[in-house]
C-alpha positions in Angstrom: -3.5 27.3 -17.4 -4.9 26.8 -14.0 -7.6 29.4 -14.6 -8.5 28.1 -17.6 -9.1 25.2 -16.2 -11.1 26.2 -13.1 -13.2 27.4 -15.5 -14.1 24.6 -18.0 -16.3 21.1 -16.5 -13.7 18.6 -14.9 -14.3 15.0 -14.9 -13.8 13.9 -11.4 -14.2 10.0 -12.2 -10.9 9.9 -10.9 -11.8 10.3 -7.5 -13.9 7.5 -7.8 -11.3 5.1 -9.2 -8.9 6.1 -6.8 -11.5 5.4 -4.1 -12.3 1.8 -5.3 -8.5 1.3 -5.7 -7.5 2.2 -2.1 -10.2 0.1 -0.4 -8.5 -3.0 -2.8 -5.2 -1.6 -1.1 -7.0 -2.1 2.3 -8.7 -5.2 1.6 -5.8 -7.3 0.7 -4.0 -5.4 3.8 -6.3 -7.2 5.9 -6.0 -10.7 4.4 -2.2 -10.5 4.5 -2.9 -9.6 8.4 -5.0 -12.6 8.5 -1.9 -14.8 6.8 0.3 -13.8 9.4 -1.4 -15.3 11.8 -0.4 -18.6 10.6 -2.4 -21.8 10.5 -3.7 -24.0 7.4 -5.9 -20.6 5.7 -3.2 -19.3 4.6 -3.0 -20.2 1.1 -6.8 -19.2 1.3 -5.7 -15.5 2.3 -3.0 -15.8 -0.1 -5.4 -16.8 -3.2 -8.3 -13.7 -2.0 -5.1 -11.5 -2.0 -4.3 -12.6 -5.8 -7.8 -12.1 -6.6 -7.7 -8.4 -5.1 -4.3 -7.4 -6.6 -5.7 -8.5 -10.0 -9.3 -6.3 -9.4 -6.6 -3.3 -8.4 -5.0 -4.3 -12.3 -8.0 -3.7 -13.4 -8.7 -0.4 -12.2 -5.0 1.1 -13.1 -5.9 0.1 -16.6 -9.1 2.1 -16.6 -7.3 5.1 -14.9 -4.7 4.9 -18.1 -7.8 4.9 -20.7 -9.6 7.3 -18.8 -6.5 9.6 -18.4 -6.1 9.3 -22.3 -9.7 10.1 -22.9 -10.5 12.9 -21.0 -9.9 16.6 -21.6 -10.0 18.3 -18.7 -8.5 16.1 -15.2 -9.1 17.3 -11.4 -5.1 17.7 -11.7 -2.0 17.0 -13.4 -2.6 13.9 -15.9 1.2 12.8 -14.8 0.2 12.5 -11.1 -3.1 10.6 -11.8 -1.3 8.3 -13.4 1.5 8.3 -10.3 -0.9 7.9 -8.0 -2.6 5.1 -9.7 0.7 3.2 -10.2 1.4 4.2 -6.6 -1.4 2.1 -5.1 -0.9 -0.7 -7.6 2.6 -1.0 -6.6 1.2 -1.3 -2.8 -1.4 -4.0 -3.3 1.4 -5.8 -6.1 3.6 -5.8 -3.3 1.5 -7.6 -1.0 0.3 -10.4 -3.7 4.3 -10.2 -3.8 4.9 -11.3 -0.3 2.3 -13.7 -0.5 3.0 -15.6 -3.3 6.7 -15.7 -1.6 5.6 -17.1 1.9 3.4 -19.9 -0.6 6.5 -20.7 -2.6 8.5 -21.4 0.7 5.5 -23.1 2.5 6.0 -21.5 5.7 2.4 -21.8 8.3 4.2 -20.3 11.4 5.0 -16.4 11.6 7.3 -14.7 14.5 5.0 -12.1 16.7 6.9 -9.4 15.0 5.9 -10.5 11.3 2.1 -10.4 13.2 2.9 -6.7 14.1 3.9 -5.8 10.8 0.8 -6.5 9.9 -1.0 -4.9 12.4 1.3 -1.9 10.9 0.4 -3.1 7.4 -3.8 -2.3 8.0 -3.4 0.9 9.5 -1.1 2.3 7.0 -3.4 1.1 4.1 -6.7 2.4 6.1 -4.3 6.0 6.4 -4.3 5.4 2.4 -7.8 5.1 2.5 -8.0 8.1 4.6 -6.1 10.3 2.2 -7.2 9.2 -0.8 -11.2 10.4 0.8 -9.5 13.4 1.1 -8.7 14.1 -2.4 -12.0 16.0 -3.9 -12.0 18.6 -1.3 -7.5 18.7 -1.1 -7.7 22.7 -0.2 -10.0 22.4 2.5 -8.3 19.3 3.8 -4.8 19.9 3.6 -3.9 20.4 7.2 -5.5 16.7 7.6 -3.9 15.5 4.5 -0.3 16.6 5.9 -1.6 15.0 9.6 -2.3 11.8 7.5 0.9 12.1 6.3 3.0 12.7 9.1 1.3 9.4 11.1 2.2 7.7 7.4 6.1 8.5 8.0 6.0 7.5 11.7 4.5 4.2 11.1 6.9 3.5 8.4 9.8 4.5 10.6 8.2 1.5 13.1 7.9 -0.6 10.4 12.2 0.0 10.1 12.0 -0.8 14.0 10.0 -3.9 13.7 12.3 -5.1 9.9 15.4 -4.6 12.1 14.2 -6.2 16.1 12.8 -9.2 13.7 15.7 -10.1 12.0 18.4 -9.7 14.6 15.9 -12.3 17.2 16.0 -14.6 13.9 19.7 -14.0 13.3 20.4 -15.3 17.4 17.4 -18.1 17.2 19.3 -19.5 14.1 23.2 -18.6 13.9 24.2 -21.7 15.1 21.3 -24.2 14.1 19.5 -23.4 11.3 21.1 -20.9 8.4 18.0 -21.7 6.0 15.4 -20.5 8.6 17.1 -17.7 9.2 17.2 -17.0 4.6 13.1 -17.4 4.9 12.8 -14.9 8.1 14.6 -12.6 7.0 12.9 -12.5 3.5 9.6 -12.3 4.9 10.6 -9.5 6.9 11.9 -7.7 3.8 9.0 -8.5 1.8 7.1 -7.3 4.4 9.3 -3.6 4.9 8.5 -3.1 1.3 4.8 -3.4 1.8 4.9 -0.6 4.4 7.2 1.7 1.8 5.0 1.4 -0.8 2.3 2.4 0.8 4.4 5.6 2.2 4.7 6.5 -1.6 1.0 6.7 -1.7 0.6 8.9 0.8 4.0 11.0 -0.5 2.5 11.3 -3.8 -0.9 12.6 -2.4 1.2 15.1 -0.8 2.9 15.8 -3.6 -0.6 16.7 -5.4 -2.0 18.7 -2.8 1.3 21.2 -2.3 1.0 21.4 -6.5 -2.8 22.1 -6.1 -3.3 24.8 -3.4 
């Protein structure tokens, strides 16, 4: 089946959609950076992320048509459709955490919520990265798996960051202030999650390029 269909035109629109879909991924990344920082803009940020997570909805639902619609795919119909979701999940998850730190009207962020964030752009720009990547996956796979790698590591500091976060909440607040330390430590999860969703996008580009080559 693979020969056949090395032989016969592909549509490679894909790589395109992927492409815009990432840089959404990146872009609200960036504004939830910007949140962090704390300050009256916030809701501002939180509103542009909205807007960006419902631009990415709009490109997983053209990736579903197109998927439907088109004979012969760059790969596996199941893992465009993966990979879509995969990067949908990533940006949902950061409209998530937004809308969360809106509904509990917090302005003022920890240093280490900042550094998630920090963590938070250069795993979506990795995304970004891979995604690029995609079209030429057999010539690239040694930078795909490097991309990959750096992907796991800063997830594993993201862990670091979840955990130092919430144990400084748990000793700023044991004794005073049980509700600040509920709203920490849900911002901090909210904010782990954003970081393992955006592992999964790299993990399913893996995934594709060890089926591929």
């Amino acid at each position: 089946m693979r020969w056949f269909q090395a032989l016969m035109p592909r549509e490679d629109k894909f790589f395109d959609f992927f492409s815009s879909h990432a840089q959404l991924v990146h872009q609200a990344a960036i504004e939830l950076r910007a949140l962090l920082q704390g300050g009256e803009t916030a809701p501002a940020h939180s509103a542009q992320i909205s807007k960006l997570e419902n631009a990415a909805d709009d490109i997983a639902r053209e990736v579903l048509l197109a998927v439907r619609r088109t004979f012969i795919t760059p790969f596996d119909r199941t893992d465009i459709s993966g990979l879509s979701t995969a990067l949908d999940d990533a940006v949902d998850q950061m409209q998530r955490t937004a809308k969360k730190i809106d509904l509990l009207d917090v302005r003022t962020f920890d240093p280490v919520m900042a550094q998630l964030g920090d963590v938070i752009v250069e795993a979506s720009e990795l995304a970004v990265k891979m995604v690029a990547l995609l079209p030429d996956m057999r010539n690239a796979n040694a930078r795909i798996t490097a991309l990959n790698l750096h992907m796991t590591r800063l997830e594993e500091r993201s862990d670091e960051l979840h955990d130092q976060g919430v144990k400084a909440l748990y000793q700023r607040y044991r004794h005073s202030d049980a509700m600040a330390f509920i709203v920490g430590s849900e911002i901090y999860d909210h904010l782990e999650k954003v970081v393992d969703r955006l592992e999964d996008v790299a993990n399913h580009i893996g995934d594709i390029v060890i089926e591929q080559i």
